[in-house]
C-alpha positions in Angstrom: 29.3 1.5 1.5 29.2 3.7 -1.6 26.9 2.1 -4.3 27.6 2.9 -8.1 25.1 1.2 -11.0 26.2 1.8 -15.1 24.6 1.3 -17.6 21.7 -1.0 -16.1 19.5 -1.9 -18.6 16.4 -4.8 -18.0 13.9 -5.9 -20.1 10.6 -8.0 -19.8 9.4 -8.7 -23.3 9.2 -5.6 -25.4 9.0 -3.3 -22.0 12.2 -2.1 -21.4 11.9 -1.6 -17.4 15.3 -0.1 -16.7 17.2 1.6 -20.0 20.4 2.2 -19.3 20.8 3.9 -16.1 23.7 4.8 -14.3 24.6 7.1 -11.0 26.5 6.7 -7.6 25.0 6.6 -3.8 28.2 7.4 -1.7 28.4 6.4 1.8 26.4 7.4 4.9 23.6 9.2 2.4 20.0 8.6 2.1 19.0 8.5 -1.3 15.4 9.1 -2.4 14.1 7.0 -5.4 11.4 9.1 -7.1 9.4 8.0 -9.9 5.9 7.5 -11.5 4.2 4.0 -11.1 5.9 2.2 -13.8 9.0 4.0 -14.0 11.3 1.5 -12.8 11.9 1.9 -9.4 11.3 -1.2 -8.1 12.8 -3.4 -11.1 15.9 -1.4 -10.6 16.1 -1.8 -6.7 15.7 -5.9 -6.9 18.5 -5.7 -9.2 20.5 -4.6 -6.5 18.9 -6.7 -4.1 19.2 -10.1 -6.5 15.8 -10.4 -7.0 16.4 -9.9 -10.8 19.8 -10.0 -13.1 20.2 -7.3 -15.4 20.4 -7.8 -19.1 23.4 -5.3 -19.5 25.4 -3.0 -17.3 27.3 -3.1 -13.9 27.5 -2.9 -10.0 30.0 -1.5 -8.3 30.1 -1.7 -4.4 33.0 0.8 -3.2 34.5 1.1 -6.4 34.8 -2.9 -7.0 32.6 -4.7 -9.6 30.3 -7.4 -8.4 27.9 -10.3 -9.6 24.5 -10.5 -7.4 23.5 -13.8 -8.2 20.5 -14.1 -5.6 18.9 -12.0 -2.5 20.9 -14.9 -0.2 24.0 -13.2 -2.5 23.3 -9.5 -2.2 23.0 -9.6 1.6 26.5 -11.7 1.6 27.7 -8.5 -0.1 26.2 -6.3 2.3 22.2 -5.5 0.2 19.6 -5.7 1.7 16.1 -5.0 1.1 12.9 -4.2 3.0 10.1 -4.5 1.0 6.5 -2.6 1.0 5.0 -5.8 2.0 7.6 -7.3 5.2 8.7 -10.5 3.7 8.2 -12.5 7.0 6.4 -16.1 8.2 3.3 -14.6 10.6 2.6 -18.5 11.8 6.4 -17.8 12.9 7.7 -16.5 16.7 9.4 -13.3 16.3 13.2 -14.5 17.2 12.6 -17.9 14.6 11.6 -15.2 11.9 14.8 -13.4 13.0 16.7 -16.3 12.9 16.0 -17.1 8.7 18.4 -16.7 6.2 21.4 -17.5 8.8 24.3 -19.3 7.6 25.7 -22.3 9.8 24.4 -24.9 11.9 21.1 -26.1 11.9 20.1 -26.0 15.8 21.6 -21.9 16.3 22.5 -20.8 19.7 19.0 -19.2 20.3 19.4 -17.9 23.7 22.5 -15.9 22.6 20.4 -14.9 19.4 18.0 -13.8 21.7 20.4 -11.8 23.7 21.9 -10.0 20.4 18.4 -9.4 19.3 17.3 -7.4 22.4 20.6 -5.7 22.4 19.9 -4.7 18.4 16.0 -3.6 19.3 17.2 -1.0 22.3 19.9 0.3 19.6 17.3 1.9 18.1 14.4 2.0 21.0 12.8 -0.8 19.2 10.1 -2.5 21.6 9.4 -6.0 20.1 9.3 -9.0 22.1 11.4 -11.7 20.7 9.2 -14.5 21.9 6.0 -12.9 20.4 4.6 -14.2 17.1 5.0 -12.2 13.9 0.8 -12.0 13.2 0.4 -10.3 16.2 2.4 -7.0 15.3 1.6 -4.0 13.2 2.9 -3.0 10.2 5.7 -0.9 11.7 6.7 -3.4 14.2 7.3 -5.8 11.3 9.1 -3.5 9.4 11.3 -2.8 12.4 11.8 -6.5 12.8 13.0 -6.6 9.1 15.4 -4.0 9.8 16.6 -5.8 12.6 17.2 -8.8 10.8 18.7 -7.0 7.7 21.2 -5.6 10.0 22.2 -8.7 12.0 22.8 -10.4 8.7 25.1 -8.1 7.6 23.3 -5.3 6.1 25.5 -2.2 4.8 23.0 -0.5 2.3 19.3 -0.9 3.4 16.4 -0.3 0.5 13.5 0.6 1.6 10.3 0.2 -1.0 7.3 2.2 -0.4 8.0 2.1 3.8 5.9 4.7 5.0 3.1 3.0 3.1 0.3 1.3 5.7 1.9 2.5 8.9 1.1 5.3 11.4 2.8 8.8 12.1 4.2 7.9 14.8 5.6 4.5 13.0 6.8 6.7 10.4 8.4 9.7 12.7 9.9 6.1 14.0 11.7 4.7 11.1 12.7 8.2 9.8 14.7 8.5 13.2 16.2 5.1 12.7 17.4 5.5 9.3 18.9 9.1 10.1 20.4 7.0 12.7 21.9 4.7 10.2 23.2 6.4 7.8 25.1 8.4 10.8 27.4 5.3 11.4 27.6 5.1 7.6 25.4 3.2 6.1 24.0 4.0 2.7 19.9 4.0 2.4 18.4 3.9 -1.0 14.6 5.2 0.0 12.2 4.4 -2.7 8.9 6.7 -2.5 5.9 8.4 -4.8 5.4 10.7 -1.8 7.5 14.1 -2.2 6.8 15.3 1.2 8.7 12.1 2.4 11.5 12.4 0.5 11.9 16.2 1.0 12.2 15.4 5.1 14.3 12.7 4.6 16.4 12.7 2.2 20.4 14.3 1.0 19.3 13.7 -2.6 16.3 12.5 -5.0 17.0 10.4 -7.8 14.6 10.5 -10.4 13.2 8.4 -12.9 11.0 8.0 -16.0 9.7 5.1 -18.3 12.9 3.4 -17.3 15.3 6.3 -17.8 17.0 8.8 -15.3 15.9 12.0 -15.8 18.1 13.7 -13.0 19.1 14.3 -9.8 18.2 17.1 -6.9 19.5 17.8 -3.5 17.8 20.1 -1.0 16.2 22.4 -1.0 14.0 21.0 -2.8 12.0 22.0 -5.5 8.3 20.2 -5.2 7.2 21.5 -8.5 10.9 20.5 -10.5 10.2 17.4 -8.9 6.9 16.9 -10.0 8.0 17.9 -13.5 10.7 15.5 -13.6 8.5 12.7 -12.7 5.8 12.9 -15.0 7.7 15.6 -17.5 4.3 17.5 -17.0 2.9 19.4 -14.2 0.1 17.0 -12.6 -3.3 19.7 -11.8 -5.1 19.0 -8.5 -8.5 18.3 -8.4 -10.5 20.1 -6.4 -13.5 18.7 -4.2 -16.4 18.5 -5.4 -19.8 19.0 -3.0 -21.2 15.2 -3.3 -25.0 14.9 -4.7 -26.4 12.4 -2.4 -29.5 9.8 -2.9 -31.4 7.5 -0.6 -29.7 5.2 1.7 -27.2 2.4 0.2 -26.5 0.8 3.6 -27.7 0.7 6.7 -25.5 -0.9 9.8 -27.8 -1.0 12.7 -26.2 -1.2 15.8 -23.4 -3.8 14.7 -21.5 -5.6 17.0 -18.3 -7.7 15.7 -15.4 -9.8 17.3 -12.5 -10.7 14.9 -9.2 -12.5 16.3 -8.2 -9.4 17.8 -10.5 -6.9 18.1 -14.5 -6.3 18.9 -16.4 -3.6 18.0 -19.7 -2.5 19.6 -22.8 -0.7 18.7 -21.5 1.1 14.9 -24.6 2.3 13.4 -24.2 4.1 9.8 -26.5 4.7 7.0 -24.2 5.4 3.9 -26.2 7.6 1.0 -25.9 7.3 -2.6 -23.1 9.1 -3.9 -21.5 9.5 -0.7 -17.7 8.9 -0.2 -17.1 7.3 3.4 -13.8 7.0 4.8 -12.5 4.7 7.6 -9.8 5.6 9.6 -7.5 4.4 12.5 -4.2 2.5 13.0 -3.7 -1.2 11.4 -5.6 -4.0 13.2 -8.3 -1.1 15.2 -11.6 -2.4 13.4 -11.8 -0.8 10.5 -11.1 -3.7 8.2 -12.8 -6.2 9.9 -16.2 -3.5 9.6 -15.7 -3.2 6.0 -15.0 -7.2 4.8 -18.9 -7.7 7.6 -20.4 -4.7 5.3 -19.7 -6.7 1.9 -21.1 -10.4 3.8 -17.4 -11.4 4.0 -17.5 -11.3 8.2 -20.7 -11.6 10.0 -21.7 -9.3 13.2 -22.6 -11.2 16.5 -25.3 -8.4 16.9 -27.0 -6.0 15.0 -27.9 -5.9 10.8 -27.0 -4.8 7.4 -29.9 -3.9 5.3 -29.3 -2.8 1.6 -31.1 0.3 -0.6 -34.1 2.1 0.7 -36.4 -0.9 1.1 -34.1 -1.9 4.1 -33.6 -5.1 2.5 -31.7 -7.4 5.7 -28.5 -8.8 4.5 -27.4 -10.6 7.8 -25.6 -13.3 7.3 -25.9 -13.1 3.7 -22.8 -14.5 1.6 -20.5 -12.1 -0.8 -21.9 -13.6 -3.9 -25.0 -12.5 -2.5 -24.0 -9.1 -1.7 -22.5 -8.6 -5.1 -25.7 -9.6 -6.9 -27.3 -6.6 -5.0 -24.8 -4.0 -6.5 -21.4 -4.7 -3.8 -18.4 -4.7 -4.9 -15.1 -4.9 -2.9 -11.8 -4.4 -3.7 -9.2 -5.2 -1.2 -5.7 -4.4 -0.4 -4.1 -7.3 -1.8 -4.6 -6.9 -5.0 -2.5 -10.2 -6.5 -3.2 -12.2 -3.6 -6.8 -11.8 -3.3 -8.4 -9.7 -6.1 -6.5 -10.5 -9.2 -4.7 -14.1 -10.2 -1.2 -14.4 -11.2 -0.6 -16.7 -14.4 -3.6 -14.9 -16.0 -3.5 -12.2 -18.7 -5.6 -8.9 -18.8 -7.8 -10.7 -21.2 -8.6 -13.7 -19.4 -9.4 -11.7 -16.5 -11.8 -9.5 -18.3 -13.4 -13.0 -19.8 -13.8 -14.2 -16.5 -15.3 -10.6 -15.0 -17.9 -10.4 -17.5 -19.1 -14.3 -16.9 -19.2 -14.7 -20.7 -22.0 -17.4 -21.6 -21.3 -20.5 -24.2 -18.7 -23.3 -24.3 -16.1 -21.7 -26.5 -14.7 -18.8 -25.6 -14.8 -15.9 -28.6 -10.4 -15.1 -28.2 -11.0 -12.3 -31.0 -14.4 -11.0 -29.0 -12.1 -10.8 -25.9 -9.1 -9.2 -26.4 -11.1 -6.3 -28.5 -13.1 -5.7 -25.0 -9.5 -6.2 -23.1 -7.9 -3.8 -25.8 -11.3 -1.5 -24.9 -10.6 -1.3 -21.5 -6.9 -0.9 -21.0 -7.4 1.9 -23.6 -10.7 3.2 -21.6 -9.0 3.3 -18.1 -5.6 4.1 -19.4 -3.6 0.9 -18.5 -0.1 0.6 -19.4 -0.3 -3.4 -20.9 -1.1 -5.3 -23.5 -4.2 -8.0 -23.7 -2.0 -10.8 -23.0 -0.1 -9.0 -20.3 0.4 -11.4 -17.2 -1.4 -9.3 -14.3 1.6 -9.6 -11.7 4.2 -7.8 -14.6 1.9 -4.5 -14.2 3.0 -2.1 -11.9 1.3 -1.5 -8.6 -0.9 1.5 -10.0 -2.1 -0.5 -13.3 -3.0 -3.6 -11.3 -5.2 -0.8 -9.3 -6.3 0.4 -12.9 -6.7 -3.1 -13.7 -9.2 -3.4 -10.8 -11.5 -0.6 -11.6 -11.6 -2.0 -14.8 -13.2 -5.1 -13.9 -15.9 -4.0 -12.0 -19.4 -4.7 -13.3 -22.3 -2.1 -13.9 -24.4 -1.0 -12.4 -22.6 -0.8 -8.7 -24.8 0.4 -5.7 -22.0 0.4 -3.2 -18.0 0.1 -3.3 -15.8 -0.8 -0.4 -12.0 -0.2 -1.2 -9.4 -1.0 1.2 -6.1 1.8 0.2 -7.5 2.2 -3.0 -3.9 4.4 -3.6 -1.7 2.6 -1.5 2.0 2.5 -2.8 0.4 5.1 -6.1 2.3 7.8 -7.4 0.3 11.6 -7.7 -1.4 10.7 -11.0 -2.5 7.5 -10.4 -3.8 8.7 -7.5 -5.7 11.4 -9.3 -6.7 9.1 -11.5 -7.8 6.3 -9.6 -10.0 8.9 -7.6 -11.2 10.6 -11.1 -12.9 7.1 -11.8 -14.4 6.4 -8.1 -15.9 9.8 -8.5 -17.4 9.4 -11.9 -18.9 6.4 -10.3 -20.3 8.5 -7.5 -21.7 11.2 -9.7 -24.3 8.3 -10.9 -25.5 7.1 -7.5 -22.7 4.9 -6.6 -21.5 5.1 -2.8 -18.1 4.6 -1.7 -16.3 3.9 1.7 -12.8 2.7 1.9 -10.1 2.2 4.0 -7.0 4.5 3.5 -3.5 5.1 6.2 -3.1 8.6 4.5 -5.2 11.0 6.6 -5.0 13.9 3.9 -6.4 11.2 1.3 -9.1 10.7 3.9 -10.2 14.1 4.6 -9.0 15.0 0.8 -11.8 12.8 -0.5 -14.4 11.9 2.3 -17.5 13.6 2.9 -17.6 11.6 6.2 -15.2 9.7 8.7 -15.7 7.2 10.9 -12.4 6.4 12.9 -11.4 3.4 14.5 -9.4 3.1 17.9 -9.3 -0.3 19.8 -12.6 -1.6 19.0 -14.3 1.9 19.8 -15.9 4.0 16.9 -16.8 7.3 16.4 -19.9 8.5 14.9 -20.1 9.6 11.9 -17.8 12.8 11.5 -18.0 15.4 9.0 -14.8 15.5 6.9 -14.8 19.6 6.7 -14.9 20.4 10.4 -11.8 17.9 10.8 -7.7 18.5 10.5 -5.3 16.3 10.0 -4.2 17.2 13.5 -7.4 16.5 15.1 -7.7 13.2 12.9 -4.5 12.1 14.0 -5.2 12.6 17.7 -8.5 10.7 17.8 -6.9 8.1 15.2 -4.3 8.0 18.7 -6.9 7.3 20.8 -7.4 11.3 22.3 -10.2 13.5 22.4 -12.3 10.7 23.0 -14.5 12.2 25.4 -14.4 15.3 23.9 -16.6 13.8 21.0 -18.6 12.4 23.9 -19.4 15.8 25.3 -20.4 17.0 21.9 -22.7 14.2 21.6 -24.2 14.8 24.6 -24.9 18.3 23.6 -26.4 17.8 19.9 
């Protein structure tokens, strides 16, 4: 189905998210949608998907003009759209998941669902079991179950929004087969992305955008550098790694031991240093999230301690509050649902961050240290922007901003998930500043050139087993990626042995 947009133009206030943008995705391509955080990807994509009407301008589905009224609507006319986060039920079986948004009765035949399901999934060597439930699949499998269901409704173009976000190499070598596969019988994939190398392997064409406008178009071979350029209209330097300046000990896990719904882990021992960057790595749901919530008091081991600063001050069984009192601060993944609160502005975040004292609060007071702070960390919003209008990278911004001094230890889950380069950059430029004065950091990232790009040690994560401490520069991406996959296990034994 060829897809033609003109003249789509959306605002939200005084932003103008989409100015006037217009170009045509024929049939059986895969288009990449390039563009900074901010740019108007997204906005422009749940336009299409009827997630958001536009103020001005038209879509044309094979030439003929259309009104998307509603995501229910778009996928009537053939839209559908996967976004970064699946939007499935977990509580839900797989096959009743499958089953929503299906016109007609309300019992459906659900052993022939079944049957067309299993037929759908070994279309495209899919291995999902229709009877499983939804939380007990990875990232990949629930984008695969997404797919699945976009294409049994009816699906004709498939966006995709940030999909290789979160998931493995394998996952992703997975989906890139299946959407090849796709747009061989014909369908039409709009592929949004900040990652170049993605869309340079993928894709027949890039589509770029900037502050809302279209900036132009490129088909291979690619230029990374024209790319770059057209996203940001600049050329975006690389910083190079620093050697870190480490302190005395931050945290000490001694001999942890930890059982989560899932997965237990046994005998991790780590001392992290001040001004030491720590990075976790492994595939979703291997340990490494349940390791970092237990070293901020948000899980508790079964075994084993966490004692804080040099004085080996124990922390077991300690609440968050009380971890944050000693210098903790964490940052998760989810950053509307669990960090920051939709409904509030900037300022009233910032009032409630710095735990202002009296019974009035000063508004003038605030929004001058909101206006201080957006201008300070370089967020693109105003003191009474709602948090949930910024775009993925500001929220991140948004975050960093927030965080009290002075900060002993930071744990970060993705802290540049879904980020374009410079945010990226950026967001790092800031977590290093922060080390530079004493502050550790380990986090949580999918991207295994992010982890060895910006670790000075890795601990990686493979079915409840961990590895010692590892030091970033003897490690590849290759190597990583094997023991991330569960080889070379004993290999790291034998070296053990041997030290």
């Amino acid at each position: 189905m060829q897809v033609e947009v003109r003249g789509i133009t959306k605002c939200f206030g005084a932003v103008r998210a989409n100015d006037d943008i217009s170009f045509t995705v024929p049939s059986a391509t895969i288009e990449g949608i390039l563009g900074e955080n901010g740019a108007g990807k997204s906005t422009l994509m749940k336009i299409l998907s009827g997630f958001y009407r536009p103020d001005s301008g038209d879509i044309l589905l094979d030439g003929k003009k259309v009104e998307i009224d509603d995501p229910a609507d778009a996928i009537r006319q053939g839209i559908g759209m996967l976004h970064q986060d699946p939007l499935d039920f977990p509580p839900l079986k797989v096959i009743d998941d499958f089953l929503l948004g299906k016109r007609g009765g309300l019992l459906p035949r659900r052993r022939a669902v079944i049957r067309e399901f299993n037929e759908l999934a070994a279309r495209f060597d899919f291995s999902i079991d229709p009877e499983s439930y939804v939380d007990t699949l990875t990232v990949g499998e629930r984008q695969q179950l997404e797919i699945l269901r976009l294409l049994w409704l009816g699906a004709r173009v498939l966006i995709l929004d940030e999909p290789t976000t979160g998931i493995s190499l394998p996952q992703k070598e997975k989906l890139f087969a299946t959407l090849k596969k796709l747009a061989a019988e014909g369908m039409t994939v709009l592929f949004v992305s900040h990652k170049l190398e993605d869309v340079e392997s993928l894709c027949n064409r890039a589509t770029v955008l900037r502050q809302g406008r279209l900036v132009g178009t490129m088909e291979p071979p690619f230029d990374t550098k024209a790319l770059v350029g057209m996203m940001f209209g600049k050329e975006v330097p690389q910083e190079p790694k620093a050697q870190p300046r480490m302190g005395g000990t931050v945290l000490h896990a001694r001999q942890v031991d930890l059982e989560g719904i899932r997965i237990q882990i046994k005998g991790v021992d780590l001392k992290v240093r001040a001004g030491e960057v720590i990075g976790l790595a492994g595939m979703e749901g291997s340990g490494q999230t349940l390791f970092l919530s237990a070293c901020a008091g948000l899980a508790q081991p079964v075994q084993g301690s966490f004692c804080l600063d040099e004085e080996e001050k124990d922390m077991t069984g300690r609440t968050y509050h009380e971890f944050r009192k000693r210098g903790v601060a964490y940052l998760p993944a989810a950053r509307l649902e669990q960090a920051l609160i939709p409904g509030l502005t900037l300022t009233e975040h910032f009032i409630l961050a710095e735990g202002m004292k009296g019974f009035f609060i000063d508004r003038k007071k605030s929004e001058e240290l909101a206006r201080r702070r957006i201008s300070l960390f370089n967020i693109k919003g105003r003191p009474d922007s709602p948090v949930e209008s910024l775009s993925g990278g500001n929220q991140q911004r948004a975050l960093l901003a927030l965080m009290r001094d002075p900060l002993k230890l930071i744990l970060v889950e993705h802290p540049t998930r879904g980020l374009d380069i410079e945010s990226t950059i950026y967001i790092w430029g800031k977590l290093k500043e922060r080390c530079a004065h004493g502050t550790a950091i380990v986090f949580i990232s999918s991207d295994l050139d992010e982890i060895l790009k910006y670790s000075d040690r890795v601990l990686v994560f493979f079915a409840g087993k961990v590895t010692p401490p590892l030091d970033a520069r003897t490690l590849s991406v290759e190597r990583l990626g094997r023991l991330i996959g569960g080889k070379d296990w004993d290999r790291l034994e034998t070296e053990a042995a041997h030290a």
